[in-house]
Structures are given as structure tokens and as C-alpha cells.
C-alpha positions in Angstrom: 6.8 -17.9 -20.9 4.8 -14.9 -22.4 5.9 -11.4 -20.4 1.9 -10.9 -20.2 1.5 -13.9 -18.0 4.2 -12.8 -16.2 3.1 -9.7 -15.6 -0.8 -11.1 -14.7 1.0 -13.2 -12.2 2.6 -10.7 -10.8 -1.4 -8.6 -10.4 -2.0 -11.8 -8.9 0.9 -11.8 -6.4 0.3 -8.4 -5.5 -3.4 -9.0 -5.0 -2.3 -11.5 -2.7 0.0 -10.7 -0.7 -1.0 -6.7 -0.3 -5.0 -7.5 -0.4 -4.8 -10.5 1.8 -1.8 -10.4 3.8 -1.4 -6.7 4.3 -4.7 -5.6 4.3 -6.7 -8.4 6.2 -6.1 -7.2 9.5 -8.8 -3.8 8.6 -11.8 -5.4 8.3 -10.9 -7.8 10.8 -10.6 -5.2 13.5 -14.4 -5.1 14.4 -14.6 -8.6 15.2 -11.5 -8.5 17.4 -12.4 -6.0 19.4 -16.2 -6.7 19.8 -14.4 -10.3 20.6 -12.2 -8.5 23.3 -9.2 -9.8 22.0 -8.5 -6.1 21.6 -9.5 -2.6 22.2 -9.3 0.0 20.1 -5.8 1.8 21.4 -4.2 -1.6 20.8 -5.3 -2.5 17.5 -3.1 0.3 16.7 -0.2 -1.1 18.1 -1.0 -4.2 16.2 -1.4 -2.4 12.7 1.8 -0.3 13.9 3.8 -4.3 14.3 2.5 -5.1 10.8 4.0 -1.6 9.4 7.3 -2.2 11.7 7.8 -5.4 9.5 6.9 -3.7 6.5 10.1 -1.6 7.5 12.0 -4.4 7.9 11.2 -6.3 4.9 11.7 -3.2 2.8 15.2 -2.2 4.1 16.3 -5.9 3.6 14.8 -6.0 0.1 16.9 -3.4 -0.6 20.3 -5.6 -0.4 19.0 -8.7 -2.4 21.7 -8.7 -5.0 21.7 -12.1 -6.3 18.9 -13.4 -8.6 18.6 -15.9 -6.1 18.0 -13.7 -3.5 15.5 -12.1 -5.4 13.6 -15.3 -6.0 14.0 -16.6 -2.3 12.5 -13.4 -1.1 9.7 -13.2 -3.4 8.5 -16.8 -2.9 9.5 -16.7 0.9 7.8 -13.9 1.3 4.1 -15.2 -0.4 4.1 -18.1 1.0 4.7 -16.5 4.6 1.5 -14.5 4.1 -0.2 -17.6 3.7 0.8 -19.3 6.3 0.8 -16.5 8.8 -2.7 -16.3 7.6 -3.6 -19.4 8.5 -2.0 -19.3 11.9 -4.0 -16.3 12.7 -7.1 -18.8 12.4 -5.4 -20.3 15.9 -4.5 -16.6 17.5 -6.5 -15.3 20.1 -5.2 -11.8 22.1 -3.1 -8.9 21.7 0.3 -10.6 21.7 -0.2 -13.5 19.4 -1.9 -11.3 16.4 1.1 -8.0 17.3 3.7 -10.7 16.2 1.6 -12.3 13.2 1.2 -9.3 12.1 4.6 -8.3 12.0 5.3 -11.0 10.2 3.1 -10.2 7.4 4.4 -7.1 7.2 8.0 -8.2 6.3 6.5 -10.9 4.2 4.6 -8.4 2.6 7.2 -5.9 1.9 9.4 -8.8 0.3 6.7 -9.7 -2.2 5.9 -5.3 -3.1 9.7 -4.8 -3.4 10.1 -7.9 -5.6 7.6 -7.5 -7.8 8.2 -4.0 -8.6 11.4 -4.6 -9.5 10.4 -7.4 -11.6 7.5 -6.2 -13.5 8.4 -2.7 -14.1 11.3 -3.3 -16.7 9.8 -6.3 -18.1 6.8 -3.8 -19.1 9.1 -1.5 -20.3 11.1 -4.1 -22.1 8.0 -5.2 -24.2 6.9 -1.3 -24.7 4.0 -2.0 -22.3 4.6 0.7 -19.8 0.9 0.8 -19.3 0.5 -2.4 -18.4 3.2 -2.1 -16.1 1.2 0.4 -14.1 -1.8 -1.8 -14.0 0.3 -4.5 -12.0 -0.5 -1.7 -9.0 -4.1 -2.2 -9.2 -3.8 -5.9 -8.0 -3.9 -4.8 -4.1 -7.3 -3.0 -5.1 -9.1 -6.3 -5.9 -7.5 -8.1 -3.2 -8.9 -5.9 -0.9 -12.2 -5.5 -2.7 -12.2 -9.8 -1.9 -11.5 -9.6 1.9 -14.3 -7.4 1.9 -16.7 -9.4 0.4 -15.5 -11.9 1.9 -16.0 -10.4 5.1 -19.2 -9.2 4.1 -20.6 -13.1 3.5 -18.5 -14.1 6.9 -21.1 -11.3 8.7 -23.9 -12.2 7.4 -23.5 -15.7 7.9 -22.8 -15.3 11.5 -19.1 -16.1 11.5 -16.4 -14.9 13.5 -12.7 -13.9 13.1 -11.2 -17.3 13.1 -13.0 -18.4 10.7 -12.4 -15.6 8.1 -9.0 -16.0 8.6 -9.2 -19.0 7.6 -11.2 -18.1 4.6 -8.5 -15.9 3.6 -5.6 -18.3 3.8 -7.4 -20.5 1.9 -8.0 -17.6 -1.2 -4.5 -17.0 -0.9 -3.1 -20.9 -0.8 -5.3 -21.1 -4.5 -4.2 -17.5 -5.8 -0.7 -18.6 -5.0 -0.9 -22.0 -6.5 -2.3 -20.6 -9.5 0.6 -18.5 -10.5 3.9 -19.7 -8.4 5.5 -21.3 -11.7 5.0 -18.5 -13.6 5.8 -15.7 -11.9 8.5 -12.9 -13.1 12.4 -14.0 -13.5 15.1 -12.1 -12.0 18.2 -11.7 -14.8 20.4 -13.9 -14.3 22.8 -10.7 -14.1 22.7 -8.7 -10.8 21.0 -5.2 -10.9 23.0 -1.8 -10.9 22.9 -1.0 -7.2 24.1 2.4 -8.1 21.6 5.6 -8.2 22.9 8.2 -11.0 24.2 11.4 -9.1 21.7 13.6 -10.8 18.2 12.0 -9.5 19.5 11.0 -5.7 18.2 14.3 -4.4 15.0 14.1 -6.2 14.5 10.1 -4.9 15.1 11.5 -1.2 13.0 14.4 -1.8 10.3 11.8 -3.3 11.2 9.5 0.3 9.8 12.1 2.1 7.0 13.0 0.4 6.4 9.0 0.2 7.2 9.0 4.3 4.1 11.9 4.4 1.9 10.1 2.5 2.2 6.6 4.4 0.9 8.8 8.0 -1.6 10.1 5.8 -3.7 7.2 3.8 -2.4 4.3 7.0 -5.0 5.9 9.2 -8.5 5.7 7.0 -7.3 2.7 5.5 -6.9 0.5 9.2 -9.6 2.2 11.0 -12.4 2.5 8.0 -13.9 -0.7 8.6 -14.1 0.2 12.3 -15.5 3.8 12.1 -18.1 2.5 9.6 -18.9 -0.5 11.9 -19.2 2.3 15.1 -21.6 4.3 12.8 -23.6 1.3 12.2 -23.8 -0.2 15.0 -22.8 -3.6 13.7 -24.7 -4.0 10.7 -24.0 -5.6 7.2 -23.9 -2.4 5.8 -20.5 -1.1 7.5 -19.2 -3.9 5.8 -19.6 -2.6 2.0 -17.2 0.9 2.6 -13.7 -1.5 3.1 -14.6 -3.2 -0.6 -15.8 -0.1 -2.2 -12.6 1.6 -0.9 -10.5 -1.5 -2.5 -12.6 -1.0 -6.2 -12.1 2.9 -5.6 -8.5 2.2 -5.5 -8.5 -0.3 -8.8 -10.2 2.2 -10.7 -7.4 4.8 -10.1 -4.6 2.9 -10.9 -6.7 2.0 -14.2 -7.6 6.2 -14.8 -3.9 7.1 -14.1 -1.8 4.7 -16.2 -4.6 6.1 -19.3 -2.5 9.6 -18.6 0.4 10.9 -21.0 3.7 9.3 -19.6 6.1 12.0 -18.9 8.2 13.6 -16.1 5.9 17.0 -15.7 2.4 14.9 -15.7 3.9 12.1 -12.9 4.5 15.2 -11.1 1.7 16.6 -11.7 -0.8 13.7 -10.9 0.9 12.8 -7.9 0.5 16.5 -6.1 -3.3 16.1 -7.4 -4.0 12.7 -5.7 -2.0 13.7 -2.6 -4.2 16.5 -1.8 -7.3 14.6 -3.1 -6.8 12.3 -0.5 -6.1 14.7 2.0 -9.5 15.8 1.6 -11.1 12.6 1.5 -9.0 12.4 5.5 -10.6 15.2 6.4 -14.3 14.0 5.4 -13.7 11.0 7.5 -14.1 13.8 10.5 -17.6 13.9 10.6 -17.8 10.6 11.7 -21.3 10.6 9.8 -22.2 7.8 6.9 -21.9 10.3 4.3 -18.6 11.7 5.4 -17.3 8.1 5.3 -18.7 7.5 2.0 -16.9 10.4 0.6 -13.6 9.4 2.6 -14.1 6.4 0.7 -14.0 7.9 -2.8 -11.6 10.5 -2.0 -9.4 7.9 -0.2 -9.5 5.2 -1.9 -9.4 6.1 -5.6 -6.0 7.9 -5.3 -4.8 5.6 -2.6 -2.9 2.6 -5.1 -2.4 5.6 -7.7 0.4 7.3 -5.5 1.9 4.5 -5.1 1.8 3.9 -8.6 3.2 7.9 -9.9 5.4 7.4 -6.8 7.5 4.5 -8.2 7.3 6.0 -11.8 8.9 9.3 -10.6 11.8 7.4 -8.9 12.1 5.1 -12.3 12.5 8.6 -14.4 14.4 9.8 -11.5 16.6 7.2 -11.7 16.0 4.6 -14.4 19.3 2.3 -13.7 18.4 1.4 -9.7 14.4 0.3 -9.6 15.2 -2.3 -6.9 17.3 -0.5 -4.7 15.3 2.5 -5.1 11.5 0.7 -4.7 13.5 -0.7 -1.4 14.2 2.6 -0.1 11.0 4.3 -1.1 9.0 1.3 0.5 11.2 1.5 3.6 10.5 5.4 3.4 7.0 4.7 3.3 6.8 2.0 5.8 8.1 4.5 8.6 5.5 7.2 7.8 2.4 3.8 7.9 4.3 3.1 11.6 3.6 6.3 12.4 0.0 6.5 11.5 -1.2 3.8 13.8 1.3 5.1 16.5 -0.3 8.2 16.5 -4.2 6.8 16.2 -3.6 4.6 19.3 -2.0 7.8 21.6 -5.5 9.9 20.1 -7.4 7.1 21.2 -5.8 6.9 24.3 -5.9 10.7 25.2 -8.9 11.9 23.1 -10.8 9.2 23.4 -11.3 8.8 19.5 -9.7 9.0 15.9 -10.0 12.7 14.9 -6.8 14.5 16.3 -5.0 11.9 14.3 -7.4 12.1 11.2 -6.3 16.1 11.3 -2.8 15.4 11.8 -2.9 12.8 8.6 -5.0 15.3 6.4 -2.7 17.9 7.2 0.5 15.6 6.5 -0.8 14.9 2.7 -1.4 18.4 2.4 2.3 19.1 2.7 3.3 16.4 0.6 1.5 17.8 -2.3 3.0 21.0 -1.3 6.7 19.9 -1.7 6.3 19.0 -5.2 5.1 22.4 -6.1 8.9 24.0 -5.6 10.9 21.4 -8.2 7.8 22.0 -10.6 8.0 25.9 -10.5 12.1 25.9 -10.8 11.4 23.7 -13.5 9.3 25.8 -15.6 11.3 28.8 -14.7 14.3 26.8 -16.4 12.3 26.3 -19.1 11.0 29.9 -20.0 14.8 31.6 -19.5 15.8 28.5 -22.3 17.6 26.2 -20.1 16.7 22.8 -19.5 15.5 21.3 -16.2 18.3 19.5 -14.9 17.0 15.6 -13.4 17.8 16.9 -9.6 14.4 18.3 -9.7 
């Protein structure tokens, strides 16, 4: 099988099971709670279950060793987001869609881990590093589909059930189309090791990663919600959640076009850290063109960290891409628990989103501001005619 199909499958996977069964739940959140199967404190709760079994899935992706393992988890985990899909079709109330959604978020986690590891060094093993990069861009057009697909639901009338069953039907074709030829795991197990040198960079990068889950988790649950409040309903809420899914294509597709080094990952990533913190902060106004701007300033870095994020641990620590997109994910998964956490106590105290927004804006802030030190010893190294060491 030709390593481009592979890697087109695994866009398609990623579309799928990120798009669909990660991201569903946001522009789903206006239905449920003008349904009353939930108020707004609680959806948090339920977003924060789906980012608990992101955790989950993350942390045990870490430890599959075995090629069969590998495979188990990956198809395990997209055909779970399929069927948990579909089930939500039948769930009605808090309870049933907190423990769906947790489910999705392991499943989900499985499939990100998987692929990663997958895709990455079959890129690089073809000299397609580019193309590599572009497999990040498939959760963009997945969620640029539940939103238009959301968008016909609306105006059609149609409820939650039955655009959750619209999805699981998307995602029964997409995953049809491409189970057969999906990545291989080697038939050799991966180096579990990390080299000495990068593990202090890859924790540092953890953190950063940890920051900027609290940060984007926020917008990116509540943006279909804010938009619908501003609205008051009508179709046009329903355009920001695609837009912010093409936004977020189109900057995975700008940042793979950048010169592949050490110094520009860095450099990037500290540029669409704080881009998105400002895009947070726009979302305060609460006004249509503050969301509009969230949108752009949200959404077109949003896949493109994750992206430079995953790079920087590969140049980091080029022998342990599994192990390492595991911890990173896992790392990022408790900083997206967070987010929600902390949305559903503003709610609940304040009434509304914005001491959370602040507290998000102000968390990607300080990521960007942690890369800044490595960069500066780095160059310092440089001009006195010693070489940056990989710790950095």
C-alpha cells in the first residue's frame, strides 16, 4: 500500500474521530440546553468527562508496546466514536451524555496517539515531513462538517437526536472508507526510551502543552453557545463553529509551508500561543464582532500548536514519538479538564464565561512566555561559540 494513502487515511481518521467524536459535543450544546437536558454549569461538567477520558486514553496509549496493541487501540478506539455516537442519538440528560462523553474522550485519545505515532515517521521515512504535518489539519475539516452539518440540522428544524445521528452515520462511511488501509505499526516494538538530553525540554514542552489545553478548551466548547446567546437562536450562530474548524485547516496548511528547524518550531509555537491568547480575550466582549475575531484568532493557530507541539518533542526526542505523543496528550488532556472545570465554577459564581475566558487568555500568555528563556540561552550559546545543547 502506497505511504500517501496511508497517510490520507490517517487525515481521514483524524477528521473523524477528533472532528466528529471529540468535537460534536460543541455545537451540540445549544440544543441540549435549550432542550433542558442541561444547563449551562453542567455542560461543563460534561465537556470536563469527555477531557477526563481524553486523560485516560492518553496515559494508556502511552504503554501500547506491541504492534498489536497499537492496532487494537487505533481500531478500538474509531470504531468506539462511532458507536458512542450513535448511542448519543438514544441519550437524554446529564448523566447518560457525562458518561458518553467520557467515552469518546478515551476513544478519541487512542485514535490522536495512534496516529501520530504512525504517520509521523512514515512521513519522515518517505522525506515528506510536510505532508506529515498536514495529517493535523484533518480535525479542522471534521469540525468544519459537524458544523455544516449542524447548520442544515437548524435550519431544517431538527433537534439533537437527530444530528447525532447524522454524525454517526458521517463517521460509520468515513471509517468504512479507510479501515483497510490505514497506517501499520512495525512489526518491531518502538524505543520506549527518551534520550537523556531532550527529557527536560519534553516536560518543559508538557507544561506549556498542559497551559495551552486551559487555554483554547474554553472558546472551543462554549463558541457555538456564546454565538447562539448573541443571536438569539438564529442560523447565523451556527456559521462561527465551521469557520473556526476551516480557520484551524488553514493553519496547519500556513505552518507546515515554514522552514523545518528547531529555532522556527520554537519560534512559531510562542507566536500562535499568544495569537490565540488574544483571540481569548476578544471573545470578552461577548459582541458578534469580538466572536468573529475569537474565531480567527482562535481557531487558525488552534490545530497549528498542536502540530509545532509534536514537532518540538520529535526534534526533542526523535527515538520515543509514541511514548512521548502519549505523555504530551495526557499533559494536554489535564490542562482541557481544567478548562471546562473552571467555566462551569464561573458560571456558577459569576453567572457567565468571562472570569474563565481571563483566566484562559492569561494561561496562553504564559505559555508563550516559557519558550522565550530556552530561546534566549540558546542564542546566548550561540554568540559566545558554543553550541545549544538539546536540553533547551
Amino acid at each position: 500500500m502506497s505511504p500517501l494513502i496511508r497517510l490520507f487515511a490517517s487525515f481521514i481518521a483524524l477528521m473523524m474521530a477528533m472532528g466528529i467524536g471529540r468535537f460534536a459535543l460543541t455545537p451540540q450544546l445549544p440544543h441540549l440546553i435549550s432542550e433542558g437536558q442541561i444547563d449551562l454549569t453542567t455542560a461543563g461538567l460534561v465537556a470536563a468527562a469527555n477531557y477526563l477520558g481524553y486523560f485516560i486514553g492518553a496515559v494508556d496509549a502511552m504503554f501500547a508496546r506491541r504492534p498489536a496493541q497499537v492496532r487494537h487501540r487505533l481500531l478500538g478506539g474509531l470504531w468506539l466514536c462511532v458507536l458512542l455516537t450513535l448511542a448519543s442519538f438514544w441519550a437524554h440528560g446529564f448523566s447518560s451524555h457525562l458518561l458518553l462523553r467520557f467515552g469518546t474522550g478515551v476513544a478519541s485519545a487512542w485514535v490522536l496517539v495512534m496516529i501520530t505515532a504512525l504517520s509521523q515517521p512514515l512521513a519522515a521515512a518517505i522525506g515528506r515531513p510536510r505532508l506529515g504535518a498536514l495529517v493535523f489539519a484533518g480535525p479542522g475539516l471534521g469540525i468544519f462538517l459537524t458544523g455544516m452539518l449542524a447548520l442544515g440540522s437548524n435550519l431544517l428544524g431538527q433537534g439533537s437526536s437527530t444530528l447525532w445521528l447524522t454524525y454517526a452515520v458521517v463517521a460509520l462511511i468515513l471509517l468504512l472508507a479507510i479501515v483497510r488501509i490505514l497506517p501499520q505499526p512495525p512489526v518491531t516494538a518502538a524505543v520506549a526510551s527518551v534520550a537523556t538530553s531532550g527529557s527536560q525540554g519534553v516536560g518543559r514542552l508538557g507544561v506549556i502543552y498542559a497551559l495551552y489545553g486551559v487555554g483554547y478548551i474554553i472558546p472551543a466548547t462554549f463558541l457555538s453557545q456564546m454565538a447562539n446567546a448573541q443571536f438569539q437562536g438564529q442560523w447565523q450562530a451556527d456559521l462561527f463553529w465551521p469557520c473556526f474548524g476551516l480557520a484551524a485547516a488553514t493553519g496547519v496548511v500556513l505552518v507546515s509551508l515554514r522552514r523545518q528547524n528547531a529555532n522556527t518550531t520554537r519560534q512559531w509555537l510562542t507566536a500562535t500561543l499568544w495569537m490565540q491568547a488574544a483571540g481569548v480575550f476578544a471573545c470578552l466582549s461577548g459582541n458578534a464582532a469580538g466572536l468573529a475575531l475569537g474565531v480567527m484568532l482562535c481557531g487558525t493557530p488552534f490545530l497549528a500548536c498542536m502540530q509545532l507541539v509534536m514537532q518540538r518533542s520529535r526534534e526533542l526526542a526523535p527515538h520515543a514519538t509514541q511514548r512521548n505523543a502519549g505523555l504530551l496528550t495526557a499533559c494536554f488532556a489535564v490542562g482541557q479538564l481544567s478548562g471546562p472545570l473552571l467555566a462551569a465554577l464561573s458560571s456558577h459564581l459569576h453567572g457567565d464565561l468571562q472570569p474563565a475566558l481571563m483566566f484562559a487568555g492569561t494561561g496562553l500568555l504564559i505559555a508563550g512566555g516559557l519558550l522565550l528563556g530556552p530561546l534566549r540561552t540558546a542564542r546566548a550559546l550561540c554568540a559566545s561559540g558554543g553550541a545549544p545543547t538539546a536540553r533547551h
